[in-house]
N, C-alpha and C positions, 0 to 999 in steps of 0.2 A: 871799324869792323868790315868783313867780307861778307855782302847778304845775298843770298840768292834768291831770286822769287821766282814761284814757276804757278803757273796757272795755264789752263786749256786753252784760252781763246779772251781775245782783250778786244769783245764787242762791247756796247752800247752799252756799260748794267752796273746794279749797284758792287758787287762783289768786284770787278775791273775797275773803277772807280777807287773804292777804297785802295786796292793793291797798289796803283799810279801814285796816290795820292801820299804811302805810308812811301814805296822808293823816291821819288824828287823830295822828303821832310828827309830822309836820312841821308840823300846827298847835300841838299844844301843848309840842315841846320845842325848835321853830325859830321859831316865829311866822311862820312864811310863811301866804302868802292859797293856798289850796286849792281849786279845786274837781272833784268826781270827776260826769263826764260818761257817763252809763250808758242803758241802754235798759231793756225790760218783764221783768220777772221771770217770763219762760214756763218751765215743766219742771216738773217731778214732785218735784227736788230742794229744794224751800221756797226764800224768799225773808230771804235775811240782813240786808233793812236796815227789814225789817219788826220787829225783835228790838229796835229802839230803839238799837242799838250807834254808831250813825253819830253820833250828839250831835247838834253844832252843826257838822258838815259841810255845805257848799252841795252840793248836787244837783243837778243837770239830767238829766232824763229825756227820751231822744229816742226816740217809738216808732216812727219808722222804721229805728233801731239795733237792727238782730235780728242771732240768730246764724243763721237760714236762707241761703239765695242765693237774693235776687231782683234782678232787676236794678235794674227801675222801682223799688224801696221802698231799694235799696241807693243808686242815684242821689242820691233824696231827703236819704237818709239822711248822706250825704259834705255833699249843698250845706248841711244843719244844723247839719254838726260845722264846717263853713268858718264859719258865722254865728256859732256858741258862741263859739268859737277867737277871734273877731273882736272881738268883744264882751268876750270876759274880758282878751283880749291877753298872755298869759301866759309868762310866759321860758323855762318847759320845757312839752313836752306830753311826757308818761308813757304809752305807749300798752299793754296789754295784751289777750291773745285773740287768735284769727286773723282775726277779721271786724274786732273794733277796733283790731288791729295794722294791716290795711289800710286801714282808711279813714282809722282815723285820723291815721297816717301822711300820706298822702297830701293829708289835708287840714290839717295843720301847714306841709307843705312848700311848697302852694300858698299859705297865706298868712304865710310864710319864717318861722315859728318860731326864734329864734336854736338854739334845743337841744332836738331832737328823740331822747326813749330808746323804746326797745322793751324788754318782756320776753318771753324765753321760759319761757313756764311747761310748755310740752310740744307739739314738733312737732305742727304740722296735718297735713303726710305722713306715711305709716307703712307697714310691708310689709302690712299688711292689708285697704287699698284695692286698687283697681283699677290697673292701670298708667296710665293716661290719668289720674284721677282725683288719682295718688301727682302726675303728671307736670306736673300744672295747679296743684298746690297749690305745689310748690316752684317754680314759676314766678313765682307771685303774692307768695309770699316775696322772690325776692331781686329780683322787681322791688320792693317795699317797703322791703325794705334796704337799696337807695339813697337811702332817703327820709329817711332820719335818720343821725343822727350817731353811735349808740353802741347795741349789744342787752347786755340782763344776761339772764342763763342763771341758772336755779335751780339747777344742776349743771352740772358738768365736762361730764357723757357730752350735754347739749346743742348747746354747745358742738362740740364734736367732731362731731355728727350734723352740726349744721347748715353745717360748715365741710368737710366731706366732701362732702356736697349742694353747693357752690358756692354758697351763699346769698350768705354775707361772707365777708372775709378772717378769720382767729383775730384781727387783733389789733384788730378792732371789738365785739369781746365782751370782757363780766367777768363772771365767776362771782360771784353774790352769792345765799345761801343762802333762801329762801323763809322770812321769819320768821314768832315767834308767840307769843303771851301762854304763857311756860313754867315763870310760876309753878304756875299748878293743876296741870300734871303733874308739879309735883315734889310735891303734894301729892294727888297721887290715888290713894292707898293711905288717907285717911279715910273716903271713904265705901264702900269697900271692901263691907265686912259687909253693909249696907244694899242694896247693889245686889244683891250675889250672892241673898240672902235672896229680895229681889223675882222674882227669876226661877229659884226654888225648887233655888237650888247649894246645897250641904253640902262642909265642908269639906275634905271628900277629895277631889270634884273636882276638877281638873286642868283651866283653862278654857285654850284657844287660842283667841283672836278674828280676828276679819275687820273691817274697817274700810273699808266702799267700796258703793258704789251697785249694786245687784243688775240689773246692766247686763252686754250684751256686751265681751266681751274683758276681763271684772274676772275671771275663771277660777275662777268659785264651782264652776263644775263638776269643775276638778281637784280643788279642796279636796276635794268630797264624792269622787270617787273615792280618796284618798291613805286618807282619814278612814277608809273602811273597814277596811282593814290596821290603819290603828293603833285603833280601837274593840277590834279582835279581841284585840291583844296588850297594849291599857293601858284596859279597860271604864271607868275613872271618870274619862277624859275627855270633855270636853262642847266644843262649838265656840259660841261666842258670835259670831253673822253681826251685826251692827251699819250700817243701812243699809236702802233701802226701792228698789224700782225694778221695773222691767215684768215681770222674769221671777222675779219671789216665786212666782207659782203651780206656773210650769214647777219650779224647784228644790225646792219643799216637796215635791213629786208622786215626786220621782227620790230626795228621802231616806226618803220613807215608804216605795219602793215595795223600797228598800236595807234595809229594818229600819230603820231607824239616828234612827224621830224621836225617842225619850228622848234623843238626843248631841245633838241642834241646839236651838239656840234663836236665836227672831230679832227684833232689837229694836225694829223699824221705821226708822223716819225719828229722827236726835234733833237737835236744836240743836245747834252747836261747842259750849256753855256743855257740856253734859253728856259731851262725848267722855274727859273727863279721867277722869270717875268711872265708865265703861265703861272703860276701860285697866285701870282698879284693880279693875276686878274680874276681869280675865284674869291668869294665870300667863305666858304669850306671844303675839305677836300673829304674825298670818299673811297675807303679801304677794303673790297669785297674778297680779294684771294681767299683760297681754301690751303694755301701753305705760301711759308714765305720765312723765311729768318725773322728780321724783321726789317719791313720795308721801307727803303730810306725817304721815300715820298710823304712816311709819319713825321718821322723831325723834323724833315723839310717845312711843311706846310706850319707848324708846331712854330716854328724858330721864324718863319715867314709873319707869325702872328696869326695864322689860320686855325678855325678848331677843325677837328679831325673825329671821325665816324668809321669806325673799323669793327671789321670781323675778330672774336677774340681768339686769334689762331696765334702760335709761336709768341715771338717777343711782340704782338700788338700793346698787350696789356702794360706792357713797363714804361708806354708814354701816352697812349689812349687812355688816361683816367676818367672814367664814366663819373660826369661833374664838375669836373675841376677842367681839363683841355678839349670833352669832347665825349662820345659814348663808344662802350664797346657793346659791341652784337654778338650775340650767339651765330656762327657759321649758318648760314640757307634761311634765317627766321626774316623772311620779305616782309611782316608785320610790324614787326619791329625795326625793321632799318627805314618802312618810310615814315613810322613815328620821329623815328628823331631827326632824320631830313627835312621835316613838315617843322618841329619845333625849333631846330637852329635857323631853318630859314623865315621863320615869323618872328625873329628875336632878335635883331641886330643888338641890341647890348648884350644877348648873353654871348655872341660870336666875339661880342670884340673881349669881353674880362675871359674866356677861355684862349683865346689865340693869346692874349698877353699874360696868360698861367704858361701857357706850352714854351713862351718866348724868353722867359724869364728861369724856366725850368730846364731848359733842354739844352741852350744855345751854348755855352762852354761846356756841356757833356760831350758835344757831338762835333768840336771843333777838329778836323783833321791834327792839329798840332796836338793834340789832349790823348788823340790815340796815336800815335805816334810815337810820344813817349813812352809811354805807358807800356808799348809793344819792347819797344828797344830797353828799357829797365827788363823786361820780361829777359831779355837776350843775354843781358850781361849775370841775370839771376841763375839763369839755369846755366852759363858758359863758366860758373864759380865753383857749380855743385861738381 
């Protein structure tokens, strides 16, 4: 087959990830002709295809392909993806992102694509816009949704959102899980020693990590308020923040000014290559966003053998079982998120029969070769109809 994949920008994230990951499986375990169509690598979050990963992927970089709104650059931007599209002639276009879910869209359908897919990797409305703002975004959605033939959802709770929103009808969607190279986290308890060493842990530590870009609505700040409670009643825990982004200054300033800098440490910015051996150096990971698809940092840690403590937002709930891998929290309740910080860190057996629930549960769901399939069956299903 002929795939096209077009997404905004193929920085640092889970949603670029996944895309890379679904083109090099259908070159090298289908032989189809690939190419992934992207724009400038802007933002703070690095640039993934600068790491060499991509191989022998074709590229196209279009820079009038931003994730901004301009109109004039956004025009441009459509008549180049019509020209690529033209050019490559391709039997599916793969679209990902809000801005290359629309455009690109739109310009598969003007020049009739036989199989046009969309993913959701996490609503562009949210209750946390503006009403007008929320009201334009899903507007732009399902006029887009008529522009293809099929959405995959990284999660159920997508799905649902976007089928409550009137976007599509449910049976224009399929859940197909966001994959990922999960070999290294079943092996990220080797570098273990090494890492914790590096950022001066001792083995009585007790680390709980964070896994997300020190950005608005990632709820570093509930962290550090829960954190204080449990500092008080479990001292040799530490929080390992893992992630770089605008308000490192504002949060360092709010933990010194809390007592609490011997608890934090913060890793910066890392590669995906290192997320794995970050996992292995935490006891559990810790999920506060206020939106999020669902966040690959869950199955990672999950398949790592770590239990996990998330906010119950979007697809938290479809691998945070409160019980069985770990607890889900109500969004902003700080009462609750340092109870169960406080109990999985006073409980080494129950950390380890929850990380080996999650390990045992998750790890062939979320194998990149599992979604992979799964997408390209999706390709040949809808190129029949």
């Amino acid at each position: 087959m002929r795939v096209c994949h077009i997404i905004t920008r193929m920085i640092i994230g889970g949603a670029q990830e996944n895309t890379l990951l679904n083109c090099l499986d259908l070159i090298r375990d289908y032989g189809d002709d690939v190419l992934l169509v992207t724009g400038p690598e802007v933002g703070p979050e690095g640039d993934l295809l600068s790491q060499g990963r991509a191989g022998e992927l074709p590229i196209t970089k279009l820079d009038n392909l931003r994730r901004s709104i301009h109109p004039i650059r956004d025009y441009k931007g459509y008549q180049e993806l019509r020209r690529t599209i033209r050019d490559f002639r391709p039997d599916v276009v793969h679209t990902h992102s809000a801005k290359g879910g629309i455009l690109g869209r739109a310009a598969a359908f003007r020049e009739q694509v036989p199989v046009i897919v969309h993913s959701v990797h996490g609503a562009p409305f949210h209750p946390y816009q503006s009403a007008l703002v929320r009201q334009t975004y899903r507007q732009c959605e399902t006029w887009a949704a008529r522009r293809c033939h099929h959405l995959i959802s990284v999660a159920d709770a997508m799905t649902d959102l976007l089928v409550d929103a009137d976007v599509a009808p449910r049976e224009k969607f399929t859940t197909i899980y966001s994959g990922m190279d999960v070999e290294p986290f079943l092996k990220a308890n080797d570098h273990r020693t090494e890492v914790r060493n590096r950022f001066g842990l001792k083995d009585e530590h007790i680390v709980i990590g964070k896994i997300a870009r020190l950005f608005h609505l990632k709820g570093h700040d509930d962290l550090i308020s829960a954190a204080a409670q449990v500092v008080k009643e479990i001292p040799e825990v530490r929080f390992l923040l893992v992630g770089d982004g605008i308000l490192r200054k504002q949060l360092s300033e709010r933990i010194d000014a809390l007592g609490m800098k011997e608890h934090f440490l913060f890793s910066g910015l890392v590669p995906p290559s290192e997320v794995p051996t970050m996992i292995g150096a935490m006891d559990a990971l810790v999920h506060t966003s206020y939106r999020e698809g669902l966040a690959r940092a869950l199955p990672q840690a999950l398949i790592a053998g770590r239990p996990i403590i998330s906010y119950d937002i979007d697809g938290a709930r479809e691998v945070a079982i409160s019980g069985e891998t770990g607890f889900l929290i109500p969004p902003g309740d700080i009462a609750e998120l340092s109870t169960a910080m406080i109990r999985l860190a006073g409980d080494e057996p129950l950390r380890q029969k929850m990380g080996r629930v999650g390990r045992e549960r998750f790890t062939d769901q979320f194998r990149h070769q599992t979604m992979t399939r799964r997408i390209r069956q999706l390709y040949h299903s809808l190129s029949e109809v």
